[in-house]
C-alpha positions as CSV (number, residue, x, y, z in Angstrom):
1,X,0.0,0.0,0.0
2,X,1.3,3.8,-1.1
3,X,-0.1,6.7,1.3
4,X,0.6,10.1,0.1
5,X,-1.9,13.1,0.7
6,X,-4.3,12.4,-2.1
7,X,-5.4,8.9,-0.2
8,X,-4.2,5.1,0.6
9,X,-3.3,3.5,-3.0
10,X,-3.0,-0.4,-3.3
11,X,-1.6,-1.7,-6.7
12,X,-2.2,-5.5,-7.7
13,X,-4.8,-8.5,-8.6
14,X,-8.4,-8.5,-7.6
15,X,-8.0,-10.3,-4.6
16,X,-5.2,-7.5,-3.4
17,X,-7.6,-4.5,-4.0
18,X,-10.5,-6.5,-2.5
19,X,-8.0,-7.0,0.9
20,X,-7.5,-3.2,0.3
21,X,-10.9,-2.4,0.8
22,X,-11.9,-4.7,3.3
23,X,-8.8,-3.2,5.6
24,X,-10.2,0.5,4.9
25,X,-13.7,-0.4,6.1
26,X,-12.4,-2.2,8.9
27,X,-10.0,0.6,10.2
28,X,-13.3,3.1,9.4
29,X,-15.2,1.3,11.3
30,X,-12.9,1.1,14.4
31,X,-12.5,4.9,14.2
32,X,-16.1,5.2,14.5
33,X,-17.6,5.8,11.4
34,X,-21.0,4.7,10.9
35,X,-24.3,5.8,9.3
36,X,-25.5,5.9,5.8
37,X,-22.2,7.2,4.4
38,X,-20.5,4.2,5.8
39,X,-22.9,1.9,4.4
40,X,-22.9,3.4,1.3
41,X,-19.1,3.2,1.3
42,X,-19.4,-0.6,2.3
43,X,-21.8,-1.2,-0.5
44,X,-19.5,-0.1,-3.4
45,X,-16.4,-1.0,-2.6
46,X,-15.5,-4.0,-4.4
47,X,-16.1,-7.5,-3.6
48,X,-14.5,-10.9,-4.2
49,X,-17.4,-12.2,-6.1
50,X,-18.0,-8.7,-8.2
51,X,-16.1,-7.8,-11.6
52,X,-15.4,-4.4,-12.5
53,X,-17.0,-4.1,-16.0
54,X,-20.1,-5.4,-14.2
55,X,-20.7,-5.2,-10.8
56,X,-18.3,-2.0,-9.8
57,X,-19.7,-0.5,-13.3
58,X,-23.4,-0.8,-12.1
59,X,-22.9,0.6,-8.7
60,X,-20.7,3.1,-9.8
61,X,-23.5,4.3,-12.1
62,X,-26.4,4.0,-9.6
63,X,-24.3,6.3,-6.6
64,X,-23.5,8.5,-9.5
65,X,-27.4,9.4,-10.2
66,X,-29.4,12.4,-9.4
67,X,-30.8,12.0,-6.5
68,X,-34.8,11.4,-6.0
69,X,-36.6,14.7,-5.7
70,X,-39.3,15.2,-3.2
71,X,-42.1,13.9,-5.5
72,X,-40.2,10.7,-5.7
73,X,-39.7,10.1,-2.6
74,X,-43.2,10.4,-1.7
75,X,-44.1,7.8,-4.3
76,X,-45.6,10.2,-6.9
77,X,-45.1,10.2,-10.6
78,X,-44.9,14.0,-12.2
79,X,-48.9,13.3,-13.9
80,X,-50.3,12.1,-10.2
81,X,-49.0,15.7,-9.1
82,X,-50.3,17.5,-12.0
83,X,-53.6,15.7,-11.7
84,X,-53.4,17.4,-7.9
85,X,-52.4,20.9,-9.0
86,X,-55.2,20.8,-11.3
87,X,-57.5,19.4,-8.6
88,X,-56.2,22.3,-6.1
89,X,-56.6,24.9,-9.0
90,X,-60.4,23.8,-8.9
91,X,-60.6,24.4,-5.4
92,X,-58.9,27.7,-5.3
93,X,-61.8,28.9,-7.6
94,X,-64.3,27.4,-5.7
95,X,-63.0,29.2,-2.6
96,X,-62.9,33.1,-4.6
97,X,-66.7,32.0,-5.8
98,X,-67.5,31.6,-2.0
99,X,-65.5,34.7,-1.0
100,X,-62.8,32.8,0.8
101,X,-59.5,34.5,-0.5
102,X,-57.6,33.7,1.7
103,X,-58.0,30.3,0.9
104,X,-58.5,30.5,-2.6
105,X,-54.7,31.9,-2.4
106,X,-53.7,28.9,-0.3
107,X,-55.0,26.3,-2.8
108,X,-53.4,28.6,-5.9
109,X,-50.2,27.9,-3.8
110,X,-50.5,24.2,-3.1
111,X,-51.4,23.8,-7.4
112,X,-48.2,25.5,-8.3
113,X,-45.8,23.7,-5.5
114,X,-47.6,20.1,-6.9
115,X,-46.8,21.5,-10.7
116,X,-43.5,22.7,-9.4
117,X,-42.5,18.9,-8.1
118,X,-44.0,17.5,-11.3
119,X,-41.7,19.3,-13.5
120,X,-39.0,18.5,-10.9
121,X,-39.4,14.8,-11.0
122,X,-39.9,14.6,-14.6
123,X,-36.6,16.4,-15.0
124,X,-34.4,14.0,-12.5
125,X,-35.8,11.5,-14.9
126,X,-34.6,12.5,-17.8
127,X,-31.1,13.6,-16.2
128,X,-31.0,9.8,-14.7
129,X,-31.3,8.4,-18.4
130,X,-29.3,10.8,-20.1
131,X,-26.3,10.0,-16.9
132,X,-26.9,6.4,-16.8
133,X,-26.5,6.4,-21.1
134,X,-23.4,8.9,-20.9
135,X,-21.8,7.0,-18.0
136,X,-22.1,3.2,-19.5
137,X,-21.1,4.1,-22.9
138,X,-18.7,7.3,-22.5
139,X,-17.7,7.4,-18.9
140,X,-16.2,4.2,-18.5
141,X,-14.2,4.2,-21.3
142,X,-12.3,7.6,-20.5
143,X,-12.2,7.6,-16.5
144,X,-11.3,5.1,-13.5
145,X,-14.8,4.0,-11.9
146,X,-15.2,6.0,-8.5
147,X,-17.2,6.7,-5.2
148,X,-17.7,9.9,-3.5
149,X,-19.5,10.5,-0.6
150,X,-18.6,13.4,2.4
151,X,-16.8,10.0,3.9
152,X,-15.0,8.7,1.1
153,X,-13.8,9.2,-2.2
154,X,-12.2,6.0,-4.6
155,X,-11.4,5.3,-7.5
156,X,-10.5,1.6,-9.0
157,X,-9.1,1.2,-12.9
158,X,-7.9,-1.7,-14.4
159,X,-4.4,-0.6,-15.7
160,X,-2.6,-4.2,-17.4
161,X,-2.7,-7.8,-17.7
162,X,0.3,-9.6,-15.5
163,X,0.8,-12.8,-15.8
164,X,-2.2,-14.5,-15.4
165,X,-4.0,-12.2,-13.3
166,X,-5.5,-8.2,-14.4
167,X,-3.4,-5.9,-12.6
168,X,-5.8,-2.9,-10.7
169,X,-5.0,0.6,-8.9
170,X,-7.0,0.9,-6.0
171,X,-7.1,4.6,-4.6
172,X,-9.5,5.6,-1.9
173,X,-9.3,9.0,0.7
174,X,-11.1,9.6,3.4
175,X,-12.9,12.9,3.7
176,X,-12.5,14.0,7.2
177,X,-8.6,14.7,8.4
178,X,-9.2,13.5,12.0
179,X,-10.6,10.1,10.4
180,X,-8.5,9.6,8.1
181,X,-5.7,10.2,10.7
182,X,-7.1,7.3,12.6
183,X,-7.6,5.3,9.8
184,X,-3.8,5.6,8.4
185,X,-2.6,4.3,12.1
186,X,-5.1,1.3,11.7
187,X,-3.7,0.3,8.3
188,X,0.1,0.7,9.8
189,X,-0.7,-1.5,12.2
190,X,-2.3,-4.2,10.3
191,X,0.9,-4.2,8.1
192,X,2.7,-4.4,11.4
193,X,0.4,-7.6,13.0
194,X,-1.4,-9.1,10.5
195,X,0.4,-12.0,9.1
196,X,-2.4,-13.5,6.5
197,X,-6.0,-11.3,5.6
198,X,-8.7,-13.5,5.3
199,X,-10.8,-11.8,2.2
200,X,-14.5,-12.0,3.0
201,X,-16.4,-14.2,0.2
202,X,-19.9,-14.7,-0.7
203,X,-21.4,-17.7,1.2
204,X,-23.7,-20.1,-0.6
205,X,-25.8,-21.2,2.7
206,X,-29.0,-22.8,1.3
207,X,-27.8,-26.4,0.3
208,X,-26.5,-26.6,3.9
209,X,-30.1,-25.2,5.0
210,X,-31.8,-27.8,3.1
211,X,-29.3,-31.0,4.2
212,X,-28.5,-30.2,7.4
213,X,-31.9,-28.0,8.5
214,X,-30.3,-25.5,9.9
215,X,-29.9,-21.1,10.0
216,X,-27.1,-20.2,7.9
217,X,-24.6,-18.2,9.3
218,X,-25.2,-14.2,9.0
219,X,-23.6,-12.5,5.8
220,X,-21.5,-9.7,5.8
221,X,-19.1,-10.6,8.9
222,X,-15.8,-8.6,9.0
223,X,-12.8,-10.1,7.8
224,X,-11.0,-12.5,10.3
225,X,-7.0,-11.8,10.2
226,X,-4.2,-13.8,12.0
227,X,-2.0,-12.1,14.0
228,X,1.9,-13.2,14.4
């Protein structure tokens, strides 16, 4: 592993920038971080299973996006809200007819906030398809494919083929000076202790279920290490 100011750098096979990850979310975790940054963080980095034209490629795209607007995230596509603006519009008449301005002016306001979030979500859209398009067929081919988040920010390319085994750069920097401070001292001393990283790998659990009749075993468990 290189360390200079721009992040912690591993260069080498799959398996090597897979350790490299696995060590970065382990010595995040031990200085604390936590939340949906972390998670987020833990979700991309690469796996032992995953391939980076495929599976790295996809999440890459997917934390790339535009993010949901608030019409999205209430479950509403942009004609249910213009349907609503036009059903608030109606109203706000109805209220002038009675005399009611006051809340004639309050339903004008709710038709144009519903028109507004209509218009917003229709544009996220169309920025998502245009991003996702541009980023598959474009992106890829001209950059490394990277994370950013206010916890991390990585980057993994595939640089050569050596020997039998792809050869990969593996950059990644955390955000946050104090963090990363801790995070640099945990990495020294796993070079220091840990004589052999045991890279997680995805477990296939339900032929033992359906032998043996039992739970499997919980996914996701932190890398086990031996120590000298």
């Amino acid at each position: 592993m290189e360390e200079s100011v721009s992040g912690f750098k591993c260069r080498g096979t799959w398996a090597d920038i897979v350790e490299h990850g696995e060590r970065i979310t382990r010595a995040l975790r031990e200085a604390g971080a936590d939340g949906e940054a972390f998670e987020e963080w833990d979700e991309w980095r690469p796996k032992s299973h995953e391939r980076l034209g495929e599976d790295v490629s996809e999440k890459t795209a997917e934390q790339a996006s535009v993010d949901e607007g608030e019409g999205e995230k209430a479950g509403k596509e942009p004609d249910e809200d213009l349907r609503t603006a036009g059903e608030k519009l109606s109203e706000s008449y109805e209220r002038v007819e009675k005399g009611d301005n006051e809340g004639a002016v309050e339903r004008w306001q709710d038709s144009i906030n519903y028109v507004a979030r209509a218009a917003d979500s229709a544009g996220r859209k169309a920025l998502r398809a245009v991003e996702d398009t541009v980023y598959r067929k474009v992106m890829t081919q001209l950059a490394p494919y990277y994370f950013d988040n206010e916890l991390v920010s990585a980057n993994v390319q595939k640089t050569a083929r050596g020997g039998d085994e792809d050869q990969f750069i593996f950059e990644v920097n955390v955000n946050d000076d104090e963090v990363k401070a801790v995070v640099s001292d945990r990495l020294a001393d796993y070079e220091d202790r840990v004589d052999r990283w045991h890279v997680d790998t995805e477990k296939e659990t339900e032929v033992a279920e359906v032998v043996e009749g039992v739970e499997p075993p919980p996914n996701g468990g932190e890398s086990k290490s031996t120590t000298n």
